[in-house]
N, C-alpha and C positions, 0 to 999 in steps of 0.2 A: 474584410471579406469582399467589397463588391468592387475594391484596387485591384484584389486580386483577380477577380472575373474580367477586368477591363484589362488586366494584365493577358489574363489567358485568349481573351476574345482578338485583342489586337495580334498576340503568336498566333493565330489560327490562321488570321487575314495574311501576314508576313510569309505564313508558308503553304498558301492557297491563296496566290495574287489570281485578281479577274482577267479571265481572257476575253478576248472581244476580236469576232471573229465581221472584218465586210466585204460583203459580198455585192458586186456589183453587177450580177452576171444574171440570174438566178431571175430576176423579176423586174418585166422591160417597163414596167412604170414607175419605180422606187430603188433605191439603193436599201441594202437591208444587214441591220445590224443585231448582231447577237452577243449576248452580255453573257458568262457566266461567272458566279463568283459565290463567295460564300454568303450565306443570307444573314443579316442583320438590320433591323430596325433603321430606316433612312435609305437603305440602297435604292430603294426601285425609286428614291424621290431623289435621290442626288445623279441616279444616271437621267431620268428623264429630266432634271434641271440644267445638268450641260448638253441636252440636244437641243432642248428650249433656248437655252441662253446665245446658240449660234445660229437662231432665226429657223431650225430646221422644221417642218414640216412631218409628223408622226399621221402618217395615215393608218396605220393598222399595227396592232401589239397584242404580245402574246406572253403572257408571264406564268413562271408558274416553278412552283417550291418544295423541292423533294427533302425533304428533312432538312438537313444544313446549309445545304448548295440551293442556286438561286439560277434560275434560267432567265432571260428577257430577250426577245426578240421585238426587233422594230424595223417598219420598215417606212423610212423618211425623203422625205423629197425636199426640194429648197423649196423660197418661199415663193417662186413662179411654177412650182410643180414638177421640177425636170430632178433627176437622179442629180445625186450629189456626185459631181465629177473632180472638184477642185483637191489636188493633191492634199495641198496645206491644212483643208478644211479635215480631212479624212486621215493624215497624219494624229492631226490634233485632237482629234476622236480617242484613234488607238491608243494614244500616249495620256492622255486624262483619263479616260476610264479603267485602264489597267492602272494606275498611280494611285496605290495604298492611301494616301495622304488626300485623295479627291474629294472620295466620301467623308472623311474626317470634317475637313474643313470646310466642305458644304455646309454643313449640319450645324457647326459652329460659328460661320460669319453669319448667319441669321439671326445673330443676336447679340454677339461683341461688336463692341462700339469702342475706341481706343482714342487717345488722343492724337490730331494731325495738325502741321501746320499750312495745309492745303486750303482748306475749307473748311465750312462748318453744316454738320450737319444739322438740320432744323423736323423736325417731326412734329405733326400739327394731326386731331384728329377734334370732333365735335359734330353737333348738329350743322348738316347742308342745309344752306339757303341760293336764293338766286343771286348772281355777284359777290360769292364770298373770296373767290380765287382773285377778280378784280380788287378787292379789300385786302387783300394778303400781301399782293404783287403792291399795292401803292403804299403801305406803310412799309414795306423793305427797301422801296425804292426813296421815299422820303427819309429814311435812314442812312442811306449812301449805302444800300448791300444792294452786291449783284447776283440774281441767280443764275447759276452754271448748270444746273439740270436738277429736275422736278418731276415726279409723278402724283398724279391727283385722281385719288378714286373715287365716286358717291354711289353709295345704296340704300335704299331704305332708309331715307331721310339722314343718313349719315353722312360724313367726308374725313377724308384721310389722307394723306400730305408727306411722302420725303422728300426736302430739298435741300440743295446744297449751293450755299451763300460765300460768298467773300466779299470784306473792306473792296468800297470801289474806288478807294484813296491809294491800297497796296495791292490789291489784287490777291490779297492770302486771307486767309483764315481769319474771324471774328475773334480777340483773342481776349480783351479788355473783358473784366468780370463785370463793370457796371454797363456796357453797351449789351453783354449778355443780355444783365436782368431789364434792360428797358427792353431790347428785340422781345424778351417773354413777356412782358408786362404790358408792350402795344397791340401784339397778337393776341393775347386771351381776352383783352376789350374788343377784338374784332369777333374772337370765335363766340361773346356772349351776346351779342348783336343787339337783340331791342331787349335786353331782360331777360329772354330767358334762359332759364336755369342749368337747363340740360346740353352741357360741354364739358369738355374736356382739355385741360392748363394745360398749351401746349408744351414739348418738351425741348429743352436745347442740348445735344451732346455732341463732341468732335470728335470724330471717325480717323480709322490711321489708314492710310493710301494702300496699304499692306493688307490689309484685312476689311476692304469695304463692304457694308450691310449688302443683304440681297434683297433688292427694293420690293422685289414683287412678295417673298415671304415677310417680308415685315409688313407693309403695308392687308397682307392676308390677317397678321395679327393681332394688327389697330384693329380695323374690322371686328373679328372676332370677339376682343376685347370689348369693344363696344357694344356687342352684343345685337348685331346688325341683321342676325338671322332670324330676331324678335320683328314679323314681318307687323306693319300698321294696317291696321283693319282697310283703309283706304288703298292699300298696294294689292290686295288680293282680289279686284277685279278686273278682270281684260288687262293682263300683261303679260310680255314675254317673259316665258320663263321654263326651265330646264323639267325635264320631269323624271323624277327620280323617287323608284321604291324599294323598298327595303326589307325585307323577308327574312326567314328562316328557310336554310336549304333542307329538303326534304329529308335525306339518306345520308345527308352527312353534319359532321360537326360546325360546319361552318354559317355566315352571314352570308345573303347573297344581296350587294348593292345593285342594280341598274340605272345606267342613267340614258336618257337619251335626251339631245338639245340641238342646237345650229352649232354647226360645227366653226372652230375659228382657232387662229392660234393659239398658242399655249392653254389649251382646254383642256389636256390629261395630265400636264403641270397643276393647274389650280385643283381639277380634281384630288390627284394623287398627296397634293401637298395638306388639303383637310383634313384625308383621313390618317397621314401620318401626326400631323401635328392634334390628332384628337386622341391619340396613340389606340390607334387601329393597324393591324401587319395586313397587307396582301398578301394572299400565299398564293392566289391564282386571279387570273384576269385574259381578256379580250377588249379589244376598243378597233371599231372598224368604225370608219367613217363611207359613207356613198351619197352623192350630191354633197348636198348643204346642211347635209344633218349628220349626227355623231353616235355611236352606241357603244357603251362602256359598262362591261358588266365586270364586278367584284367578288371573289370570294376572299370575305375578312375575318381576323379574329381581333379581339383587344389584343395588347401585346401582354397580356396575364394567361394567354392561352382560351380563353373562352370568349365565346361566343354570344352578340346582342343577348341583353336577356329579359325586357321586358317592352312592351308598347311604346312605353315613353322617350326610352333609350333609342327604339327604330327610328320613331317622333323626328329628336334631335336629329341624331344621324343625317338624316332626309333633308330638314331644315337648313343645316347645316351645311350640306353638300351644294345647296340650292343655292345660298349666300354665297359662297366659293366660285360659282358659275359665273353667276349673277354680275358681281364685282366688276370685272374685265368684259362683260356682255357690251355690244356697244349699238346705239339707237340714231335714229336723225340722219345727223351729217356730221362728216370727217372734214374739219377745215386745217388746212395743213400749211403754215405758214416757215420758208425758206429763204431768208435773207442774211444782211450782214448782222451780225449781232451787236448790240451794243447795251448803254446803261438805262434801264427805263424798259426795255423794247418788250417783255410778260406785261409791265404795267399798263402799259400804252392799249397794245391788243387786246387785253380784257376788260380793256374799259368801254374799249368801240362795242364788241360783244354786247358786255352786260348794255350799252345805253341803246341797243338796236334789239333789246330785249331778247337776246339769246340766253341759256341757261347753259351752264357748262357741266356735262356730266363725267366726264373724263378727262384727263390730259397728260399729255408726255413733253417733257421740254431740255432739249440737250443743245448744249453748245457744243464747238469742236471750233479750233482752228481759225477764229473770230466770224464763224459764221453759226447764226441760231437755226435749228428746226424744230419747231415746236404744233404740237398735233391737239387738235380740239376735238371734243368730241359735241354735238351740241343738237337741245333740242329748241322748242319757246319753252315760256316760262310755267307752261302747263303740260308739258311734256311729248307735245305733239310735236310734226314734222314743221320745216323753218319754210315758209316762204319765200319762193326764189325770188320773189323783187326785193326784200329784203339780203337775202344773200349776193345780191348783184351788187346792193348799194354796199354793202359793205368791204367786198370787192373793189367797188371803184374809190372808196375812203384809202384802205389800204393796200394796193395795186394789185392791179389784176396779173400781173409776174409774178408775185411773190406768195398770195394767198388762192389755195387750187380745195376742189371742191370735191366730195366723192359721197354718195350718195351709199347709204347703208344698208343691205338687204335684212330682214328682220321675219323669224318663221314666230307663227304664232298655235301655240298647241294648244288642245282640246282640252275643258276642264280636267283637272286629277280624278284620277279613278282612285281606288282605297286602297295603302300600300301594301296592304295582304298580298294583293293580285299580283297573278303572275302576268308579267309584259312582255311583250317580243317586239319588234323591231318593224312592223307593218310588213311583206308579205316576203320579204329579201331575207330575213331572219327566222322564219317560218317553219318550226323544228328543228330550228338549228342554235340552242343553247349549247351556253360555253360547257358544257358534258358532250358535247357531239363532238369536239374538238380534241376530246380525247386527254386535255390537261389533268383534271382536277382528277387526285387519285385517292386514295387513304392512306393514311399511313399514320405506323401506331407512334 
């Protein structure tokens, strides 16, 4: 029975393909794009996964779900603010988002892993400490593996890790089963550090070039997995953090999420990507952004058709949404290191870090071309801001060409109110909930 529903639901998509309508005319600060399609579980997170994934800029969205069909309006700018003018960029748009096969495979490379002779991929998750990425970078590099690019998230005393390695003897893939089980077996002595208990055996699987992981939802589901929304008594005072409540809609059947936080890339990706994979449906939504700040209002159900249904559930929900933010939130300073790449050059640079008492809470690391850029995000080792005589000397260790410095703006909001309450948006939003917008309707 439910082959056959997968049957029926893929004939419906076949003969109701998404249109996507842009418009560049209409609104002189944003290029603006309109989705319609049929609604199914994953859409609204696989179209805003490919606006996400080409750098673009979502300042304002407008969704919303009349029975089968599926409306989404967005209106994006690049990543310096200007309307998207580039042919190729806006071809590429039209031609992905109307492609049957976009949403399918979205959904599905977030979690097939296949085997490649490329490289290997490496998935690490456990308790964060200070210098753990310097520990990671130096026994792959004492192993003769080179990393090719790396993402590294910490929250709430956790960390979590996709990278991808090759023999730096062939340049491919890790492929010997016993070099396997030592790479696994030197890394969980790293991830269990002085004793304790609380880690997680990292994982080793090979990826197919065809079907690569999407680092930013896996890495959403280490996280989650580990249970990272479980906040430590110690992270709940004086920190940045999103503020999101969670209600029952008055007059209708639905949940009403709100969020508001500092606005920054891919922040209605991580949103949107929580409450899909908590299996939550949007059936209507707004997200406006003005200044530095973000406001994202939800109307959700489970994907069983009903509606949050008790305290605890909102709880979670909130918790949960907050972790999601949280993740890709970023504090301190952005040290952003562009040179030629070679073997050693993660391990080298995290070690100067960690021994100049830097902590690393984030990081991106891509090769290309034999040249590395690799982005740090970093605070000290108590989580405050870094000292610029420190940042200088470090700078002069590793040249002042190649490692540039950008200092992080950071909004800090007023304790939580109780998520009964209803919230607005300070004084821009002021009567003006997503019912004023005229989306959110009934229907039986």
């Amino acid at each position: 029975m439910g082959d056959e529903i997968d049957e029926y639901a893929k004939l419906v998509r076949r003969m109701n393909s998404p249109k996507v309508l842009i418009d560049n005319d209409s609104c002189a600060h944003a290029t603006i794009i309109q989705v319609d399609t049929v609604n199914s579980h994953g859409t609204l997170l696989a179209v805003v996964q490919a606006l996400t994934d080409l750098n673009l800029v979502i300042t304002k969205a407008y969704i919303s779900s009349d029975g089968v069909w599926f409306m989404e309006v967005f209106y994006v700018t690049d990543s310096d603010g200007n309307k998207v003018k580039d042919e190729g960029i806006l071809n590429y748009i039209q031609k992905a988002l109307e492609t049957d096969t976009y949403v399918v495979n979205s959904i599905k490379n977030s979690i097939n892993m296949l085997p490649s002779k490329e490289h290997t991929l490496i998935e690490l998750s456990g308790t964060d400490r200070p210098g753990l990425l310097s520990e990671v970078s130096a026994v792959l590099m004492d192993l003769g593996c080179n990393v090719v690019d790396a993402e590294i998230w910490t929250h709430n005393a956790r960390a979590a890790a996709v990278m991808h390695i090759t023999e730096q003897s062939t340049g491919s893939a890790v492929e010997e089963q016993n070099r396997l089980s030592l790479i696994e077996q030197l890394l969980s002595n790293v991830l269990k550090g002085n004793g304790n208990g609380n880690f997680r055996r990292p994982r080793i699987c090979i990826s197919a070039p065809e079907e690569k992981i999407h680092t930013g939802r896996r890495l959403h589901q280490m996280m989650f997995a580990d249970r990272d929304f479980e906040r430590l008594e110690s992270e709940t005072k004086n920190r940045v953090e999103p503020y999101v409540i969670v209600s029952d809609c008055a007059d209708r059947d639905y949940t009403v999420v709100i969020v508001r936080c500092r606005d920054r890339p891919k922040l209605l990706f991580d949103a949107v990507f929580a409450l899909t994979d908590m299996q939550y449906a949007v059936f209507h939504g707004t997200v406006i952004t003005a200044g530095k700040e973000a406001y994202q209002e939800f109307y959700i159900r489970h994907i069983d058709g009903l509606p949050v249904s008790s305290e605890a559930e909102r709880q979670r929900v909130a918790e949960c949404l907050e972790a999601a933010i949280e993740r890709r939130a970023s504090e301190g300073l952005e040290l952003e290191l562009y040179t030629d790449d070679r073997v050693g050059l993660l391990s080298d640079i995290t070690r100067v870090l960690r021994e100049n008492g830097l902590n690393i809470t984030r990081a991106e690391v891509t090769t290309n071309q034999g040249k590395a850029k690799n982005s740090f995000f970093v605070t000290d080792v108590s989580g405050s801001s870094v000292d610029s005589k420190t940042v200088n000397f470090i700078q002069q260790q590793v040249g002042q060409n190649v490692l540039h410095v950008r200092k992080l703006n950071v909004t800090i909001f007023p304790e939580k109110a109780p998520r009964t309450r209803s919230f607005l948006f300070g004084s821009f939003f002021k009567g003006r909930s997503f019912q004023n917008f005229g989306l959110v309707k009934s229907y039986s």
